[in-house]
FIPAGU-637426 format. One record per atom (N, C-alpha, C): residue in three letters; x, y, z. Coordinates in steps of 0.1 Angstrom, whole numbers, padded with zeros to 4 digits, always signed. Layout:
# residues N
ALAXYZ/...
# end
This chain:
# residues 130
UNK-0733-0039-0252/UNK-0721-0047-0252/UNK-0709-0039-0257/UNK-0696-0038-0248/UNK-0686-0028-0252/UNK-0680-0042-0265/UNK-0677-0035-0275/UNK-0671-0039-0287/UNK-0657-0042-0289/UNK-0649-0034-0283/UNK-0635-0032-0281/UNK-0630-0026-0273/UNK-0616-0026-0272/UNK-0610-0029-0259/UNK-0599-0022-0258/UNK-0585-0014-0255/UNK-0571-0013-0259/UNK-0568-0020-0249/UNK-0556-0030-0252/UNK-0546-0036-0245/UNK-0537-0032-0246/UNK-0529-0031-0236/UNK-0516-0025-0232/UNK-0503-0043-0239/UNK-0499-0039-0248/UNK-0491-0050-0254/UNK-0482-0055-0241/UNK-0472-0041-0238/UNK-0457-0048-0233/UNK-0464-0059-0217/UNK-0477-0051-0210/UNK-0478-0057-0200/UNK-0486-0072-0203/UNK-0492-0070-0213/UNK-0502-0080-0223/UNK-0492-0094-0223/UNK-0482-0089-0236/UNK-0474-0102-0240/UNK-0460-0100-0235/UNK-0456-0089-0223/UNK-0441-0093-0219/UNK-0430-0091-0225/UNK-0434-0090-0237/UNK-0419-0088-0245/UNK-0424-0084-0263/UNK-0413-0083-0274/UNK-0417-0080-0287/UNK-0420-0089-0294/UNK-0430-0086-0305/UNK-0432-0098-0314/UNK-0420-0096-0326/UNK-0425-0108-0335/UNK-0420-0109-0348/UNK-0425-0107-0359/UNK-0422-0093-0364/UNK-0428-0088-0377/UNK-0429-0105-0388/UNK-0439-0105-0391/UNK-0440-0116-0402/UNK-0444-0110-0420/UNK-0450-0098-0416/UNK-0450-0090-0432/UNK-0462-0084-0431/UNK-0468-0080-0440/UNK-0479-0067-0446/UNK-0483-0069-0457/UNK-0498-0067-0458/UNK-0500-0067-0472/UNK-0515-0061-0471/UNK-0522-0059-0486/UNK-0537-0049-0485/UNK-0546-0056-0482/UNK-0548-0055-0468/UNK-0563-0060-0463/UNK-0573-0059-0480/UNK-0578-0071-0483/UNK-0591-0074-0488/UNK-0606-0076-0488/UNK-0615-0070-0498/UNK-0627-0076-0499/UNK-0638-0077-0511/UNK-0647-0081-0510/UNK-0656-0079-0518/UNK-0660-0067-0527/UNK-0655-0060-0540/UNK-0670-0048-0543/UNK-0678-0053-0537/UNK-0684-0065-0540/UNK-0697-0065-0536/UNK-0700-0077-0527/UNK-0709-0075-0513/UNK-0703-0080-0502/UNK-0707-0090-0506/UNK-0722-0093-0510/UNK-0733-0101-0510/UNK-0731-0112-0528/UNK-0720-0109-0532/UNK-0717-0116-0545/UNK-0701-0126-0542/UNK-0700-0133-0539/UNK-0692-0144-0537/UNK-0679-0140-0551/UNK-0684-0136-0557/UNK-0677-0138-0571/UNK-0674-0121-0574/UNK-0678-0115-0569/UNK-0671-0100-0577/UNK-0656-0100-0569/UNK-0651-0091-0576/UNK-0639-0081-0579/UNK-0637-0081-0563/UNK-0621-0090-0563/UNK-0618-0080-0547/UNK-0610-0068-0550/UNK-0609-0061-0541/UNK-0603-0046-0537/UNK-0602-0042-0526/UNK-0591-0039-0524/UNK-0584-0034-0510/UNK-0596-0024-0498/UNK-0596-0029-0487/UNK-0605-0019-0480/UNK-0603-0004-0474/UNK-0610+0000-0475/UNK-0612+0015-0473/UNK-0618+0014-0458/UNK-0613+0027-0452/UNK-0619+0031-0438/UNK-0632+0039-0443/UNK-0642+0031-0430/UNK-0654+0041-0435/UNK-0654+0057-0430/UNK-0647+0059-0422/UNK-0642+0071-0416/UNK-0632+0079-0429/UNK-0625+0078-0440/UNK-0619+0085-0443/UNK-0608+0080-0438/UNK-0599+0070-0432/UNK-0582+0072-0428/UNK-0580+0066-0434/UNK-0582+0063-0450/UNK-0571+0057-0458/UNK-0577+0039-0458/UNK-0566+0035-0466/UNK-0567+0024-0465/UNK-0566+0016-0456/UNK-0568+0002-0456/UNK-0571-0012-0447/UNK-0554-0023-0450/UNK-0550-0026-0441/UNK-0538-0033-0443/UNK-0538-0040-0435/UNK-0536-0057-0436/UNK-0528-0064-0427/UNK-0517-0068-0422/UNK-0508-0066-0409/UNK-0498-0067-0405/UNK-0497-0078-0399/UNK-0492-0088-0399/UNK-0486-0107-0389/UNK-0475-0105-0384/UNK-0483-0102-0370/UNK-0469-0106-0357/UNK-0472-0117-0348/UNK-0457-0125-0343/UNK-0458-0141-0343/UNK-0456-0135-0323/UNK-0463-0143-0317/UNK-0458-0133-0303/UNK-0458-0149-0295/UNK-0451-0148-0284/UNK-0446-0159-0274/UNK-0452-0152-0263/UNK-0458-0156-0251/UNK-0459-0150-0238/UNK-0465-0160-0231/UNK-0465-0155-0215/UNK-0470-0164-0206/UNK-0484-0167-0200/UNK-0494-0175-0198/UNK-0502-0176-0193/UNK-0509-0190-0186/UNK-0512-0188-0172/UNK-0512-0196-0163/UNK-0497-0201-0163/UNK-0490-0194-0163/UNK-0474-0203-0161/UNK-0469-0213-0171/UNK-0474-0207-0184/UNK-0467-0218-0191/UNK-0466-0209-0204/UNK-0456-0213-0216/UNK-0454-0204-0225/UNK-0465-0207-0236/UNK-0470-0194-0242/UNK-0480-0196-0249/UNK-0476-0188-0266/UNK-0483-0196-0279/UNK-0481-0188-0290/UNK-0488-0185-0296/UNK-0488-0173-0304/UNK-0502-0166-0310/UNK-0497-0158-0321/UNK-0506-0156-0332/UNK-0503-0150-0344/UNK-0515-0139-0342/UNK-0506-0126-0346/UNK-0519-0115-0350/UNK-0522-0113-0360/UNK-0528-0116-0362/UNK-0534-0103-0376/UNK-0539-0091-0374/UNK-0535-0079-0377/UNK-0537-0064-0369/UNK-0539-0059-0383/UNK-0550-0048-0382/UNK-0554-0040-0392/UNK-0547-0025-0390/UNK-0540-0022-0399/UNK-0538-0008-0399/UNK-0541-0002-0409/UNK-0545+0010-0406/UNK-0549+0020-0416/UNK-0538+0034-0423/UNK-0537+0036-0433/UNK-0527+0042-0438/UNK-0528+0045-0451/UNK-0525+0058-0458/UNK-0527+0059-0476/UNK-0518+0056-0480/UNK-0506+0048-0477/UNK-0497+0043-0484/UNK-0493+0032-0476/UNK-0483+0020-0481/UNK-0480+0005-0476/UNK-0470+0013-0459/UNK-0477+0007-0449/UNK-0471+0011-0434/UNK-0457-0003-0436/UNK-0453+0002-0420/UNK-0438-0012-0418/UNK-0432-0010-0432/UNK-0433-0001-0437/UNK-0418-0002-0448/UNK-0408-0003-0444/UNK-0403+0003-0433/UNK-0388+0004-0427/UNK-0390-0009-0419/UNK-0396-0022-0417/UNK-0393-0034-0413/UNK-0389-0044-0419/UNK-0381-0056-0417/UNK-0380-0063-0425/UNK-0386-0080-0417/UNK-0391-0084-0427/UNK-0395-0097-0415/UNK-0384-0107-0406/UNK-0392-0112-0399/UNK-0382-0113-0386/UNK-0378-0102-0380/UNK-0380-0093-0380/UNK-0374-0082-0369/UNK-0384-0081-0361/UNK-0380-0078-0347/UNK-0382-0073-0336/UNK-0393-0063-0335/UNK-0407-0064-0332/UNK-0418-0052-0331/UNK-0422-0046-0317/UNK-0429-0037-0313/UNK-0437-0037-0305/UNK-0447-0029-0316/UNK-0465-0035-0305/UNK-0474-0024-0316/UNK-0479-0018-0307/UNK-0480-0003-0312/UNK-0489+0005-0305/UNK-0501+0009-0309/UNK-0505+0009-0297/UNK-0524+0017-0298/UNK-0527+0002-0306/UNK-0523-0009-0292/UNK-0533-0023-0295/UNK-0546-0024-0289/UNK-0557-0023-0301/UNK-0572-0027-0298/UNK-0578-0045-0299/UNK-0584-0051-0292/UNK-0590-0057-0300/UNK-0606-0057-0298/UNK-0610-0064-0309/UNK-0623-0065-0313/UNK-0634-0078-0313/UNK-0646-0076-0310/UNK-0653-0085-0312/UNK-0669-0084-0321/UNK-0671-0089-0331/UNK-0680-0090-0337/UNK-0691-0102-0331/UNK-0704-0103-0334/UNK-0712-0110-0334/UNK-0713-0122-0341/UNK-0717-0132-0342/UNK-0712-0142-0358/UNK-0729-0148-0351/UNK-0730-0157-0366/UNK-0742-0167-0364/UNK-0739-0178-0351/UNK-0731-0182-0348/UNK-0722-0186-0339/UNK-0717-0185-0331/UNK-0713-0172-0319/UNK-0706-0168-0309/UNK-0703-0161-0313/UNK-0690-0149-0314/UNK-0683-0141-0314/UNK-0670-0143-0324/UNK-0667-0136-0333/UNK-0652-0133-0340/UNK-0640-0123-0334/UNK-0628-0124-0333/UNK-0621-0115-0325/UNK-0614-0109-0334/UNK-0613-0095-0337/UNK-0600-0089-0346/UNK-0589-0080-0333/UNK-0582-0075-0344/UNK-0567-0069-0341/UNK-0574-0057-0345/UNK-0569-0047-0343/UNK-0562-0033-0349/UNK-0549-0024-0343/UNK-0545-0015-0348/UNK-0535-0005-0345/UNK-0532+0002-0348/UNK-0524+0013-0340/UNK-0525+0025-0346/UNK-0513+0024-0353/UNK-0503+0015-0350/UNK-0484+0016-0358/UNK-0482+0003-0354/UNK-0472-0002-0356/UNK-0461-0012-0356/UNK-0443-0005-0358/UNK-0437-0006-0348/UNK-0421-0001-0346/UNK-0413-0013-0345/UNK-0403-0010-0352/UNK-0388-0024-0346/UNK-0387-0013-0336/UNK-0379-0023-0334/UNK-0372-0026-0319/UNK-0361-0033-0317/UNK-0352-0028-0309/UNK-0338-0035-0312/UNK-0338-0047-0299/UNK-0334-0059-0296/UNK-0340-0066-0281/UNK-0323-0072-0280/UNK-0317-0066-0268/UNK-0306-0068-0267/UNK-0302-0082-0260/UNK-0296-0091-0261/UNK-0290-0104-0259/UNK-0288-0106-0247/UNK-0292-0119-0240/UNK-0282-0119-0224/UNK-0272-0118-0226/UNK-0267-0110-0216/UNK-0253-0116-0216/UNK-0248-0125-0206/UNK-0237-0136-0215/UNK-0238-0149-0207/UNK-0219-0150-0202/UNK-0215-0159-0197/UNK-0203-0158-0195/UNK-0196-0156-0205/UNK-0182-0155-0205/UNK-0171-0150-0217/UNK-0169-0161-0223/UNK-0165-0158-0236/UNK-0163-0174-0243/UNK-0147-0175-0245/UNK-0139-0186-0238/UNK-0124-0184-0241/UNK-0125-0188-0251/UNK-0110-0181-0253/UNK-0102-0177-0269/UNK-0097-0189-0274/
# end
């Protein structure tokens, strides 16, 4: 069973999301103990730490407007999207997602390799008299 996936965002959702904020992905020391110590997660690979990014995204599907919140994991040894501020304007690159197995069906994650603003320029609509 392929696990994950990259999606192409801009042709995905059509346009930029909305940075909503960042903070240290969490978890257990210890998985199997409900009650220990959380602490930020670590890549088993070595790339640093585990971070969650929330982008709020609008797009179309079957012809009607649709809305969705991500949660995307990024990895980084220091806090990533510093230079964002919420509510601004993103696109993400190097969008994967993911599927786990559950007792139950299937769980879906995010990942990425970055998050960038983006500037999204205004219609322009008729002149407004003076």
């Amino acid at each position: 069973m392929i696990d994950r996936v990259v999606v192409d965002f801009v042709k995905t959702f059509g346009r930029p999301g909305i940075f909503m904020g960042v903070e240290p992905k969490m978890e257990r020391l210890d998985r199997n103990d409900p009650n220990s110590e959380q602490v930020q997660s670590r890549d088993k690979n070595g790339g640093g730490l585990k971070w969650t990014a929330t982008v709020a995204l609008k797009y179309q599907a079957n012809g009607r407007e649709k809305k969705e919140i991500l949660s995307i994991t990024l990895l980084s040894p220091s806090a990533p999207c510093t230079n964002i501020h919420e509510g601004q304007t993103v696109m993400v690159e190097g969008l994967e997602m993911g599927v786990m197995p559950q007792e139950k069906g299937f769980s879906q994650f995010w990942s990425a390799a970055a998050i960038r603003p983006v500037q999204v320029n205004a219609p322009q609509g008729p002149p407004v008299p003076a």
